[in-house]
MARSELO-569954 format. One record per residue: residue in one letter; x, y, z of N, C-alpha, C in turn. Coordinates in steps of 0.02 Angstrom, whole numbers, plus 50000, padded with zeros to 5 digits. Layout:
BEGIN
aXYZXYZXYZ/...
//
This chain:
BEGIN
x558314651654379558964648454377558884640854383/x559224636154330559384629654347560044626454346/x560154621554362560794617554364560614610854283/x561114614854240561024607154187561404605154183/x561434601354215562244595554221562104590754167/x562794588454126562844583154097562624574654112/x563074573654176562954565054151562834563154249/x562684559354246562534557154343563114550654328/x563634556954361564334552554375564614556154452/x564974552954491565224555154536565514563354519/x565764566254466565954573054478565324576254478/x564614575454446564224579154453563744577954544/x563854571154559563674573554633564034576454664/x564674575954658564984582454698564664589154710/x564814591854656564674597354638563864599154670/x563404595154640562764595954671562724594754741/x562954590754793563054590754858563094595654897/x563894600154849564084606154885563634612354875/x563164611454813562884617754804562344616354836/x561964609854870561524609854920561574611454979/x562474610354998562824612055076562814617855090/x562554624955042562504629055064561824633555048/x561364630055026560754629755037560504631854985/x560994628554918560624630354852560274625254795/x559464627654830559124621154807558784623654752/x559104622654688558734626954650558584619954574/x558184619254537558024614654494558814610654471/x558764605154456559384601454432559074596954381/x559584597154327559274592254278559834588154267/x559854582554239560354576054220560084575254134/x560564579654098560494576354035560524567654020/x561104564154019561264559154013560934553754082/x560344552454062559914549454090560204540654112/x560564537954153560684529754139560044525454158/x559494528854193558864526854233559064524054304/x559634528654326559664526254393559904532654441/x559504540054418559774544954473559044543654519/x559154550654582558974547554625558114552054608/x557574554054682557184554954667557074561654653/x557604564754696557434573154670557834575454622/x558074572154574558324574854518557864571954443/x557814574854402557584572154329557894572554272/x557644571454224557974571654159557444572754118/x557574573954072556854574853991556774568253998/x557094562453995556864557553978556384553854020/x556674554254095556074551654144555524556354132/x555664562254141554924565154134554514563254095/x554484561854044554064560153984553954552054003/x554394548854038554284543554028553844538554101/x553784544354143553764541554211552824540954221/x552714534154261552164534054267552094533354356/x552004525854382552024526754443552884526254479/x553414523954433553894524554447554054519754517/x553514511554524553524510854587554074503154560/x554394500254629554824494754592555314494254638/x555824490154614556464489554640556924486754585/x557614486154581558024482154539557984478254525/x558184475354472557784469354448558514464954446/x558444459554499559204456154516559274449454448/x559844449854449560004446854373559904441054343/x559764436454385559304429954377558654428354361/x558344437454344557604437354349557444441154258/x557984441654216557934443454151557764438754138/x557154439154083556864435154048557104431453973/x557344422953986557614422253925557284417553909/x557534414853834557014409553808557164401353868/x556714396953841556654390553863557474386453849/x557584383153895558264380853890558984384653886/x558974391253892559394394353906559504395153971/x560184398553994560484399654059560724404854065/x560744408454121561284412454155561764413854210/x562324412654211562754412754258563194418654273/x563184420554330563264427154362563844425554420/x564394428654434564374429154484564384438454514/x564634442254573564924445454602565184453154551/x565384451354490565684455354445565394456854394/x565014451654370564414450754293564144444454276/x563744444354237563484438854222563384438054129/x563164431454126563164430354044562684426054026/x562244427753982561854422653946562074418153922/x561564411153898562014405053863561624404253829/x561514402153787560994396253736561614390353720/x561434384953755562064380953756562774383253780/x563154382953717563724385553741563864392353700/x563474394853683563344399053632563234406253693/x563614408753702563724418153721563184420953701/x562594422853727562204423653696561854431253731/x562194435753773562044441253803562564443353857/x562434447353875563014450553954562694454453977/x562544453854053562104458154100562674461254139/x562614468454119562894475354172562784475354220/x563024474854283562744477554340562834485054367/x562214487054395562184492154425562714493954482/x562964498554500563494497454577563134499054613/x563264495454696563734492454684563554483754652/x564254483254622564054476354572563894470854622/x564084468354677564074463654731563164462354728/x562914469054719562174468454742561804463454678/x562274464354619562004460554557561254463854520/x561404470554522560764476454505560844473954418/x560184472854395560534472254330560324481954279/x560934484554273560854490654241560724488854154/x561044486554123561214483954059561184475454030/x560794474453978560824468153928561064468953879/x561754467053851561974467253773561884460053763/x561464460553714561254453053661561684452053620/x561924447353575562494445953548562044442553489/x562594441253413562144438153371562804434953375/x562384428353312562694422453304563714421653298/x563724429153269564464429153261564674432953313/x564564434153388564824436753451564584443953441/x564274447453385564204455453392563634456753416/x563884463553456563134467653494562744466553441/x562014467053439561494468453386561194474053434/x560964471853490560614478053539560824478953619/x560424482753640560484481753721560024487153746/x559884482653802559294485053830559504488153922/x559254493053917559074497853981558724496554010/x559004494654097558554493254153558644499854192/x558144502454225558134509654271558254504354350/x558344509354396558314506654484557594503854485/x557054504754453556344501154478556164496554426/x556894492554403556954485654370556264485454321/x556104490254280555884490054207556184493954144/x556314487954102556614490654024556524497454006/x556944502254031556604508453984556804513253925/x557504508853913557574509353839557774502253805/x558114504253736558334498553687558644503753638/x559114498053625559674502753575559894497853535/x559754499453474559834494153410560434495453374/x560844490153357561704493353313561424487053250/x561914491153205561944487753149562644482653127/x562644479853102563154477253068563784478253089/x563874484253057564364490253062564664490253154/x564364490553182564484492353260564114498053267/x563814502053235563444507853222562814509453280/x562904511453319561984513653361561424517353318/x560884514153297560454516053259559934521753295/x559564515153339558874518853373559054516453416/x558614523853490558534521053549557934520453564/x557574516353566556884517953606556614517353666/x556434523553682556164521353786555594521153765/x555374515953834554894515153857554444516953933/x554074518853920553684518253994553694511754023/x553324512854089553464505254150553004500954103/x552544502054075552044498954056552214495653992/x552744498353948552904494153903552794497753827/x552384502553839552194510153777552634512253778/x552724512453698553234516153673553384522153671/x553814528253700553614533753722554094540053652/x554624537053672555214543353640555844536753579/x555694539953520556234535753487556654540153462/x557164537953475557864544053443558354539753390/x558464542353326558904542653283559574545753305/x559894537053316560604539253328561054542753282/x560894539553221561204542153162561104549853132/x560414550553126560274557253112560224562053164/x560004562653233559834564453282559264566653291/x558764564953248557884567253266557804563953305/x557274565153350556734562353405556284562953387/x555814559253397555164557153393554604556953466/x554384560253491554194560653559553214559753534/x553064554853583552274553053580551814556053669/x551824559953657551354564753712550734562453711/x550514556953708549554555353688549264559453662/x549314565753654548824568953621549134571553570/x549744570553537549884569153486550694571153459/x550814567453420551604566853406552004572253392/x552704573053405553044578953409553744577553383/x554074580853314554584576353306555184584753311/x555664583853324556334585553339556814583753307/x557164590153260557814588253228558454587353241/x558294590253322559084586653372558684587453459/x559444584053483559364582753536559224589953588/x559634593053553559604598953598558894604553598/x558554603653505557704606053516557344602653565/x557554596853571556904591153621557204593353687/x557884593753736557894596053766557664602253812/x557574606353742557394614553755556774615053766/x556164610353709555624608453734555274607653805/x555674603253819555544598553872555674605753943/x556144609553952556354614953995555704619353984/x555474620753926554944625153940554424623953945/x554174615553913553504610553956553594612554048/x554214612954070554294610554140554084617154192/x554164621154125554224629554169554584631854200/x555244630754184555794632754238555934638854200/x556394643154252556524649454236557434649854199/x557444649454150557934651954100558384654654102/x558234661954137558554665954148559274666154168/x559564659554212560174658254205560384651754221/x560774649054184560994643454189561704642554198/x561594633654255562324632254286562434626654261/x563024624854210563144619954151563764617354179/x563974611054170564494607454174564724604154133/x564444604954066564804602153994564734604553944/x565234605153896565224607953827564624604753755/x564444600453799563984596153750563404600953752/x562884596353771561944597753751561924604553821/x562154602253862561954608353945562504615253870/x562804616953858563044622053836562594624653770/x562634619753723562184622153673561504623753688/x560924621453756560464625453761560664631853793/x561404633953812561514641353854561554644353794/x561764643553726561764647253658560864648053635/x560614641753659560044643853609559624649453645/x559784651653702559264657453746559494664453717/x559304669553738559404675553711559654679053783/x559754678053827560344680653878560964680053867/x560934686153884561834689253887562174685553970/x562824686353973563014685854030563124684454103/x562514678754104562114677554164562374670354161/x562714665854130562724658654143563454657654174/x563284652754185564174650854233564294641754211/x564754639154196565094633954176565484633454261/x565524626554255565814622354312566264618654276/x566764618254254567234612154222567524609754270/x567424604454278567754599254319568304594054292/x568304595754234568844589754191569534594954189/x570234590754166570894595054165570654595254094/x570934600454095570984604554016571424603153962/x572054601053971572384599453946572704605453882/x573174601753858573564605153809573164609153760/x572584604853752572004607953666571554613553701/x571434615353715570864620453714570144619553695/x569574615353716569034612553686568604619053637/x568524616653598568544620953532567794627053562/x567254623153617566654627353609566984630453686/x567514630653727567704632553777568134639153732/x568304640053679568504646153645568134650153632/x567464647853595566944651953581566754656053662/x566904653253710566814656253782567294663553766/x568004659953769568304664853782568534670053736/x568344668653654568144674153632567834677653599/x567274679353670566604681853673566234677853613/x566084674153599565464671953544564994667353583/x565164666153640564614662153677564284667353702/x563954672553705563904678953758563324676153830/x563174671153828562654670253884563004668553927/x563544663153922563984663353980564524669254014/x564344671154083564684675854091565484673554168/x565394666854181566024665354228566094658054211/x566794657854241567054650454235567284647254296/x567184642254322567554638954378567844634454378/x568184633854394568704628354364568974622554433/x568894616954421569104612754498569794607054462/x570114611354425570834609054413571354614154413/x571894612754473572304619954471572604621854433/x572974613654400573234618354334573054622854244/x572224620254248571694619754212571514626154237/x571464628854300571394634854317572024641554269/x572424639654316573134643954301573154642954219/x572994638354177573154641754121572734643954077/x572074644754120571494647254080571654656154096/x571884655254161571994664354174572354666054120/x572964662754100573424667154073573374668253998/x572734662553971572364663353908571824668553911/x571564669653948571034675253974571294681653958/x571844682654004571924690953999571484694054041/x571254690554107570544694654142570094697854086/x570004694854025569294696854005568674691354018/x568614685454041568294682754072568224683354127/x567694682154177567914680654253567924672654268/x568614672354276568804663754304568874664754394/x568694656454392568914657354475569004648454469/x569464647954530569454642254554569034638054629/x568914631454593568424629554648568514624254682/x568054622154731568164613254742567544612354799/x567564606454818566954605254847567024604354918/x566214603554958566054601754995565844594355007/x566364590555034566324584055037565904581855099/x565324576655091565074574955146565344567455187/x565664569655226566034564255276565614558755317/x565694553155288565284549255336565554546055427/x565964549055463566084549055495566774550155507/x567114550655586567774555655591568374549555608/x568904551355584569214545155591569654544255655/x569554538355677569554539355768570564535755784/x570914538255750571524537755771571814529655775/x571324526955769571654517755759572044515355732/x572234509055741572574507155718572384500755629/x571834500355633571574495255574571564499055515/x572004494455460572164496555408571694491155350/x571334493155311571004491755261571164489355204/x571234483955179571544482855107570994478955061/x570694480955022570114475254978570324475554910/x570424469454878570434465754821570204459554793/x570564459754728570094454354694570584449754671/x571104450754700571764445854687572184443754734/x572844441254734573184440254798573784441654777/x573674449154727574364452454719574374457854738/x574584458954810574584464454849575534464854862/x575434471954845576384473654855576474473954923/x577174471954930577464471954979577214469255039/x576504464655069576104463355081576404461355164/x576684455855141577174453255199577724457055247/x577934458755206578504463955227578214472055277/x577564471555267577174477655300576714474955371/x576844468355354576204463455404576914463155457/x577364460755433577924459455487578384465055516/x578344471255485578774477155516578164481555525/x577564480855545577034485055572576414481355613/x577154477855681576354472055709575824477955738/x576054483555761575594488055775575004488755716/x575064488855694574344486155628574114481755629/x573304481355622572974474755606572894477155551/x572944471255473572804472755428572244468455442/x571574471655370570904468055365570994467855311/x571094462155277571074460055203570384456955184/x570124460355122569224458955115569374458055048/x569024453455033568684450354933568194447454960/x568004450854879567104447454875566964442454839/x567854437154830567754432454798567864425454856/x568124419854828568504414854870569154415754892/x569624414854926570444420554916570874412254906/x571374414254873571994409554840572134408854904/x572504401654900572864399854964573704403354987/x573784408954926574284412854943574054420055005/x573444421154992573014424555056572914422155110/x572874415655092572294410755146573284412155209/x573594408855193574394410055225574254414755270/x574144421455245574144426255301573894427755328/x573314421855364572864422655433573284419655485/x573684417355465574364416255525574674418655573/x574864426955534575044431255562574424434455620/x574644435755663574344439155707573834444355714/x574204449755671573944456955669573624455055591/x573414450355563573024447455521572404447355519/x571844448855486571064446855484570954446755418/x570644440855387570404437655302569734438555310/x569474441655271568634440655238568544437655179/x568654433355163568454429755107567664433655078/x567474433455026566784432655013566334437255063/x566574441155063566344444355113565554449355095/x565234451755140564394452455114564614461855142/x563984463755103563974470155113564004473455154/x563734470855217563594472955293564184471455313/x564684466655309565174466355336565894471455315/x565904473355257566124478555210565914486355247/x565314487355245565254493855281565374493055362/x565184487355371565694488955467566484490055463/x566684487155418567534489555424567704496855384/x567334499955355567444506155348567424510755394/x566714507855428566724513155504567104511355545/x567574505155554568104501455594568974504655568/x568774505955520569524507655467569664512955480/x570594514755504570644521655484571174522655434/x571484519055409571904517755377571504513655302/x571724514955244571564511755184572244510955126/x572474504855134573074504255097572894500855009/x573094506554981572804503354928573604501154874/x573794496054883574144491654886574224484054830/x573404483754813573104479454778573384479954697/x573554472954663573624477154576572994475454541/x573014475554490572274475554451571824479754463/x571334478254443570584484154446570494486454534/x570054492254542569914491754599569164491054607/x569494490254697568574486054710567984491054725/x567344491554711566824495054729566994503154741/x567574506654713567684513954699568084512754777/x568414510154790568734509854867569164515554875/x569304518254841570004526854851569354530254865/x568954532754852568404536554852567964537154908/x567734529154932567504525654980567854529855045/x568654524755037568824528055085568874535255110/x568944536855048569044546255077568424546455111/x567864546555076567164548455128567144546855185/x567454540455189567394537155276567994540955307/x568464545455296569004549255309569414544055354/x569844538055299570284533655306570804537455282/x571344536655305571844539355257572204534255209/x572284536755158572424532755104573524532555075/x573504526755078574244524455086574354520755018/x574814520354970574884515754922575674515354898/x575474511254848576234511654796576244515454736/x576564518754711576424521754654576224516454580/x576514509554578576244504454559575524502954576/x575304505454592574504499754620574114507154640/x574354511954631573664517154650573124516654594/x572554519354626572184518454574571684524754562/x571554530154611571234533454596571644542054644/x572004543654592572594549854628572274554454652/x571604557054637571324565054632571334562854715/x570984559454769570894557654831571584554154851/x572024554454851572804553054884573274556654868/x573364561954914574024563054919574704561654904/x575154565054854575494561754822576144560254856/x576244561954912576854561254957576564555755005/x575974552154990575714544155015575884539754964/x576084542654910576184534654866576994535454860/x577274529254875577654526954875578134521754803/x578414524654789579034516054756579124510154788/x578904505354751579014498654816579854497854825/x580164502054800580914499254831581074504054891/x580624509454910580754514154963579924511055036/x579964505755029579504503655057579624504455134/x580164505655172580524505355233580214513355229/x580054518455175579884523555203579164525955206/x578834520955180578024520355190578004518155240/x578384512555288578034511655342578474515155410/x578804519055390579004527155457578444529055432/x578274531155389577614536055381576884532955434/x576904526055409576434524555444576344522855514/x577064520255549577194521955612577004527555654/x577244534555614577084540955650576454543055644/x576134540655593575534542455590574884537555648/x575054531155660574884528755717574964530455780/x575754531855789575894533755859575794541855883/x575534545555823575594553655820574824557355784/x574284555355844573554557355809573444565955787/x574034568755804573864577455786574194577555727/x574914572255696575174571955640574614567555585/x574194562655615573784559655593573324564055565/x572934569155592572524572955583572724579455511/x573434580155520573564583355480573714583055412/x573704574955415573674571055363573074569155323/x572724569055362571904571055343571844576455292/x572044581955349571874587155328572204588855242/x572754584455222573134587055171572724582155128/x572444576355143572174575555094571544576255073/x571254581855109570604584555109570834590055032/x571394592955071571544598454992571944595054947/x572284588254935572184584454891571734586654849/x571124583054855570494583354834570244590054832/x570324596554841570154602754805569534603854871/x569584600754928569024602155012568874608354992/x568394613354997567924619955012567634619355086/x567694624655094567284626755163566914630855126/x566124629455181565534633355174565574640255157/x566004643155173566024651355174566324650755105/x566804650555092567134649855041566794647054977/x566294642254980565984640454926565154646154915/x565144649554964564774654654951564804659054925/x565564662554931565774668254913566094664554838/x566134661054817566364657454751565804658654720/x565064660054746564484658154703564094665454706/x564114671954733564034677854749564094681354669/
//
């Protein structure tokens, strides 16, 4: 049995977390390789490509450009120059503050991608991806640490080209080189745990087992029906034999498309909590602007609150104002270490802020088990907040009773927790066992 997960994004650590929380350590693979999962997971691509794998990030001032060029970075991204001439854009890895450089898009003379180049966590190039004209992705080519050319893939056609030293091996899709690569590794076949309709599904077709695979969908399903999620349900996939589903309503209307001739079930995870939230009163707010709703009006009818207002930039002197107030604290520019002490300081997280949000902070907070407060204007990430926490800013007098009782009332506090634990689809251990039986 293995786990072939699609892509190393926050829904697939979930999922893998919880199936470790109950002591299921069984092979995991990461199709969609970015060169930055961690050490006990792989992909076809590191494998083939890994030598001593020794290093660190390669921080963004340290890409190599020609003579007389520049780069200026701050906090968020950075950009090449040749003069005044745009001449690249460095990705950062998250979190971005650290200035990890993940990505180089090079630019030609008329502002278009031509390529971009792949940095892994041990800050060496280990692919390149060439576009044409068109906007088109041609070739990718990885590389080893060393700079040998290892695996080239045809974007257009989908062959691979794989160089094993002892001699070349070419592939008419992604999913033969995949399949390859599973039985170079020696893993056992016999059943597989898939989380996408892409490449993890089409190698559950190419095996000759019946009934033994199980799908994890974690995405809502929506109105369409994904065309190879039919072939599931009728019967032409035959290797997959269950479905789990961690959307309720994605659940409920897969039953009633089913007819119980599949076995569906519904799921959710085991979240790992980085500590318990101790009934306080400090409320959390981080952004990258100084357009926070209702801002004032919450500072002055909740002195029982200290708000901690944090950016990781310089703050407008419309921020700078509200170190005045009392139950006030400003972090300007604030550094990483100081960021993770107010999470373990925070029990409250008002996400309040408009524009983008900062460093996955709805998410953040849930782990640090803050409870999360907003406007229905300015939320930013719903699956982790409770929807009887977001508020209309014209009913704002009833966000802060809420937050009153929830200060002055730590067993109503707690229960508030608790709702937004099943928000988020929370599993207990037993329960995620008997889901997997």
């Amino acid at each position: 049995m293995i786990n072939l997960f699609d892509r190393n994004d926050q829904a697939t650590w979930d999922l893998y977390f919880s199936l470790k929380a109950i002591g299921e350590e069984k092979p995991t693979i990461i199709i969609q390789d970015d060169g930055w999962l961690p050490d006990n997971l792989e992909s076809p691509w590191n494998y083939f490509l890994r030598e001593d794998c020794a290093g660190h990030p390669l921080f963004f001032n340290q890409i190599v450009v020609p003579d007389l060029w520049e780069i200026r970075g701050d906090n968020s991204s950075a950009s090449i120059y040749d003069y005044d001439r745009r001449a690249g854009e460095i990705v950062y890895a998250n979190p971005k503050n650290k200035r990890w450089v993940k990505e180089v898009k090079w630019f030609d003379y008329t502002g278009k991608v031509r390529s971009i180049d792949y940095y892994n966590c041990f800050g060496w190039r280990f692919a390149q991806e060439t576009i044409n004209l068109a906007g088109q992705s041609v070739i990718k080519t990885y590389y080893t640490q060393t700079g040998k050319e290892k695996i080239v893939e045809n974007l257009l056609t989908g062959d691979i080209i794989l160089n094993t030293n002892e001699k070349i091996l070419n592939f008419m899709s992604r999913t033969d080189f995949i399949y390859y690569y599973l039985c170079q590794r020696g893993f056992q076949l016999d059943c597989i745990r898939y989380n996408s309709l892409s490449y993890p599904f089409f190698i559950s077709l190419k095996r000759q087992t019946v009934q033994k695979d199980l799908l994890f969908w974690q995405e809502p399903l929506g109105q369409t029906m994904p065309g190879n999620m039919k072939l599931i349900f009728n019967g032409q996939a035959k290797q997959t034999k269950r479905i789990i589903f961690f959307e309720r309503d994605s659940y409920e209307n897969a039953k009633k498309i089913s007819g119980n001739k599949l076995d569906i079930n519904f799921g959710g995870y085991i979240y790992q909590y980085k500590r318990k939230n101790s009934y306080g009163k400090n409320g959390l707010i981080l952004t990258n602007s100084d357009q926070l709703e209702k801002i004032e009006v919450l500072i002055k009818r909740l002195p029982e609150m200290d708000f901690k207002i944090a950016a990781v930039t310089e703050m407008s002197d419309k921020l700078e104002q509200l170190r005045y107030y009392k139950n006030v604290t400003l972090y300007p520019n604030i550094t990483q270490q100081q960021l993770n002490d107010l999470w373990y300081k925070c029990d409250f997280y008002l996400d309040i802020n408009h524009q983008g949000e900062l460093q996955n902070a709805i998410r953040t907070a849930f782990d640090y088990n803050l409870l999360v407060v907003g406007f229905e204007n300015t939320a930013h990430n719903r699956h982790f907040t409770a929807k009887d926490k977001l508020f209309q800013p014209q009913h704002v007098s009833t966000m802060i009773e809420e937050l009153k009782r929830c200060l002055k009332d730590p067993i109503y506090m707690q229960k508030q927790l608790e709702h937004q634990a099943e928000t988020a689809n929370q599993a207990t251990l037993n329960q995620y066992r008997q889901l997997l039986e």
